[in-house]
C-alpha positions as a LaTeX table, in Angstrom:
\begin{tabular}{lrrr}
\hline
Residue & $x$ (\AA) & $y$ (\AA) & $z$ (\AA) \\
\hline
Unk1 & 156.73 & 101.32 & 201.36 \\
Unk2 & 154.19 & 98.58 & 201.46 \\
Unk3 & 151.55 & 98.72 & 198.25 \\
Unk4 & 148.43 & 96.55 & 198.25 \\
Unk5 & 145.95 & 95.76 & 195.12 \\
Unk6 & 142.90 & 94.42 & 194.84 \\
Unk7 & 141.19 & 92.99 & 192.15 \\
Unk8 & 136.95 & 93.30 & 191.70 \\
Unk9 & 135.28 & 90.26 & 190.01 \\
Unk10 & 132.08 & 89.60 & 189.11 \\
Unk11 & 131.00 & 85.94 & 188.40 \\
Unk12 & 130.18 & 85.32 & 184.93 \\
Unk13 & 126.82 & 83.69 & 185.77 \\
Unk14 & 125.51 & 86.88 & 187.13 \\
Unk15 & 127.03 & 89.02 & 184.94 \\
Unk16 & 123.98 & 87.14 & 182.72 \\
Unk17 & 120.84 & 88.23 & 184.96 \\
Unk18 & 121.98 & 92.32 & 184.10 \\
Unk19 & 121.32 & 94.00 & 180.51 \\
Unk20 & 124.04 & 95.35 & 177.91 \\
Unk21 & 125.49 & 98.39 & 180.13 \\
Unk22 & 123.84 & 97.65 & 182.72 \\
Unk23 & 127.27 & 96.42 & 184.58 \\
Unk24 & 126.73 & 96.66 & 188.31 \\
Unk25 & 130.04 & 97.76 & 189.95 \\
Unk26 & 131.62 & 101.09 & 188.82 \\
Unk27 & 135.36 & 102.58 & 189.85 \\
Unk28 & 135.38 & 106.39 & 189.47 \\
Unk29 & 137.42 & 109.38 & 190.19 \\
Unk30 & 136.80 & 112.60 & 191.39 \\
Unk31 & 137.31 & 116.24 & 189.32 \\
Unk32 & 136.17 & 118.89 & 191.16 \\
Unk33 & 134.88 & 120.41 & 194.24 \\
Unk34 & 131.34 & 119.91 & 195.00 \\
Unk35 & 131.42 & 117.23 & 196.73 \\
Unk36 & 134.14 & 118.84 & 199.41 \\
Unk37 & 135.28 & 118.36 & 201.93 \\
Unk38 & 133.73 & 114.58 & 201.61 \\
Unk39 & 135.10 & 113.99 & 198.46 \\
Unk40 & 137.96 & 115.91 & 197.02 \\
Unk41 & 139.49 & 115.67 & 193.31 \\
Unk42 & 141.79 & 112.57 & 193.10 \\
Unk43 & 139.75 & 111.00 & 195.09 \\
Unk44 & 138.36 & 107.47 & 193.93 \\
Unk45 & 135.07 & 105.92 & 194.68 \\
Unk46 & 133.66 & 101.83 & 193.72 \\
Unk47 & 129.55 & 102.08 & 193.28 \\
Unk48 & 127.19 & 99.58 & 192.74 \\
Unk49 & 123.85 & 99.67 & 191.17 \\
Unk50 & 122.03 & 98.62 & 194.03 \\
Unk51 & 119.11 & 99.76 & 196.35 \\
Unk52 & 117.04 & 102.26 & 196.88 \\
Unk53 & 118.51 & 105.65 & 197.80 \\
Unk54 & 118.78 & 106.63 & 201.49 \\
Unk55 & 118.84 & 110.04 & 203.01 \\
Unk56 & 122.56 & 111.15 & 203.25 \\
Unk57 & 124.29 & 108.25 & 201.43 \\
Unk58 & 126.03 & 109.17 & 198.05 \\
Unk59 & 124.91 & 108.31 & 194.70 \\
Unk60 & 126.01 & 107.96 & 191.36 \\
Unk61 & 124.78 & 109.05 & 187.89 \\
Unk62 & 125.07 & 110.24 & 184.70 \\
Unk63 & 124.79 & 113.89 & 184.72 \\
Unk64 & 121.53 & 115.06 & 183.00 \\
Unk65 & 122.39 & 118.07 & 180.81 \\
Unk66 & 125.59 & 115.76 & 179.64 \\
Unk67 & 125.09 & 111.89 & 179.68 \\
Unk68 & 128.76 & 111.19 & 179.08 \\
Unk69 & 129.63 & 112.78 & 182.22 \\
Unk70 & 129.25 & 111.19 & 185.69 \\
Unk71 & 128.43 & 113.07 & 188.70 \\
Unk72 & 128.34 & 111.96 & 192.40 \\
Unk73 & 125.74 & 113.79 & 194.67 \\
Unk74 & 124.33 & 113.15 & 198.13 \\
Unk75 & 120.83 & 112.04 & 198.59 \\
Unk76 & 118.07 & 114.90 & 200.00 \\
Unk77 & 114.53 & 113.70 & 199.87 \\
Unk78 & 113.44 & 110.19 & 198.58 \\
Unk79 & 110.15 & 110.07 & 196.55 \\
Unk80 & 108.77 & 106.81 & 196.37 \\
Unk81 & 106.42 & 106.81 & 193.50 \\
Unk82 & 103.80 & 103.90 & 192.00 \\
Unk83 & 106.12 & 102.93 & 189.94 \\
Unk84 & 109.63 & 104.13 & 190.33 \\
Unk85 & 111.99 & 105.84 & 192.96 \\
Unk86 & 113.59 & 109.19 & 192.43 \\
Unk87 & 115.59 & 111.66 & 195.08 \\
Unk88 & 116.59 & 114.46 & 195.33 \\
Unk89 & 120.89 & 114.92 & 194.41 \\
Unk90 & 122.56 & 117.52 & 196.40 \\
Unk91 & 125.90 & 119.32 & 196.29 \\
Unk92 & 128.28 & 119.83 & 199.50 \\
Unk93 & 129.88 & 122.44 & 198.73 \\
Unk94 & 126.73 & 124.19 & 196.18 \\
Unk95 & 129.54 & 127.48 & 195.80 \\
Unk96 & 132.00 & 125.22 & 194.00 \\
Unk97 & 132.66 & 126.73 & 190.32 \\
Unk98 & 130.65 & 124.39 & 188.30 \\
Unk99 & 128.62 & 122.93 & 190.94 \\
Unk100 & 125.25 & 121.61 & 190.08 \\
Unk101 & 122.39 & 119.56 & 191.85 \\
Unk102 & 118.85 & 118.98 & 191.72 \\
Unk103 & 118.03 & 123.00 & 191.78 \\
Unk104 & 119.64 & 122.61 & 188.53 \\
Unk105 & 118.64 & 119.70 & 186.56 \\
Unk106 & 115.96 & 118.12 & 188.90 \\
Unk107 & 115.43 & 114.77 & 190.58 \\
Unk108 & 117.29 & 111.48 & 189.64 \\
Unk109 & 115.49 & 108.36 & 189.07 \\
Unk110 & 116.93 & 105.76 & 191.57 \\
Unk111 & 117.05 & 102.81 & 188.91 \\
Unk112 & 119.73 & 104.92 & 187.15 \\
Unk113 & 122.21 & 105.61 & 189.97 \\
Unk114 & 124.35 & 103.54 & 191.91 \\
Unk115 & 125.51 & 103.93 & 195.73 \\
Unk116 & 128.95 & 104.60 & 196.57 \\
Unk117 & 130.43 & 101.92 & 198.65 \\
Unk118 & 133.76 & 102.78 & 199.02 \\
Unk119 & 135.60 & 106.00 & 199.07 \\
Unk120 & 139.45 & 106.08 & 198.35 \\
Unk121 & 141.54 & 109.11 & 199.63 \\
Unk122 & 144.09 & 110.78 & 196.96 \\
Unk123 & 147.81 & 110.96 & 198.77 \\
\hline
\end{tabular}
């Protein structure tokens, strides 16, 4: 059985230009079934603060009823404001147990959510 790794960095310098937890890159991994059948529990997921929301990509961000959890939604309507972006966060699968979107808790504000990149499979 072959195994790979890979290691993220993120250059000191820059590191610099973003505020105290304002880190750019996130690794995450999934815990339930909203998100199915794109995303399934196990799976993991890198996002980066970075953007401004498109139609159908997935975004990251801290859940708004409980800020120490992190949810993963896909993007619905954009709203491009005067002075800040916010969309609209949708479920896949909105009959999951425990499933919550934007009929729930609203829109997100884009400046606080970060776009999934890359999407890694549980075995």
């Amino acid at each position: 059985k072959s195994r790979c790794s890979m290691a993220l960095t993120y250059p000191l310098g820059m590191r610099q230009n973003h505020g105290p937890g304002r880190w750019p890159l996130m690794l995450l991994r999934v815990v339930d079934d909203s998100m199915r059948p794109t995303l399934n529990p196990g799976d993991g997921l890198v996002a980066l603060r970075a953007g401004t929301p498109r139609r159908g990509e997935l975004r990251v961000f801290r859940d708004p009823r409980k800020s120490s959890r992190w949810v993963v939604k896909r993007v619905g309507e954009v709203f491009h404001g005067e002075r800040s972006v916010t969309f609209e966060a949708r479920s896949d699968n909105p009959n999951a147990r425990g499933a919550a979107d934007s009929h729930e808790f609203g829109w997100v504000r884009a400046d606080l959510s970060y776009r999934v990149l890359w999407t890694v499979r549980a075995r």
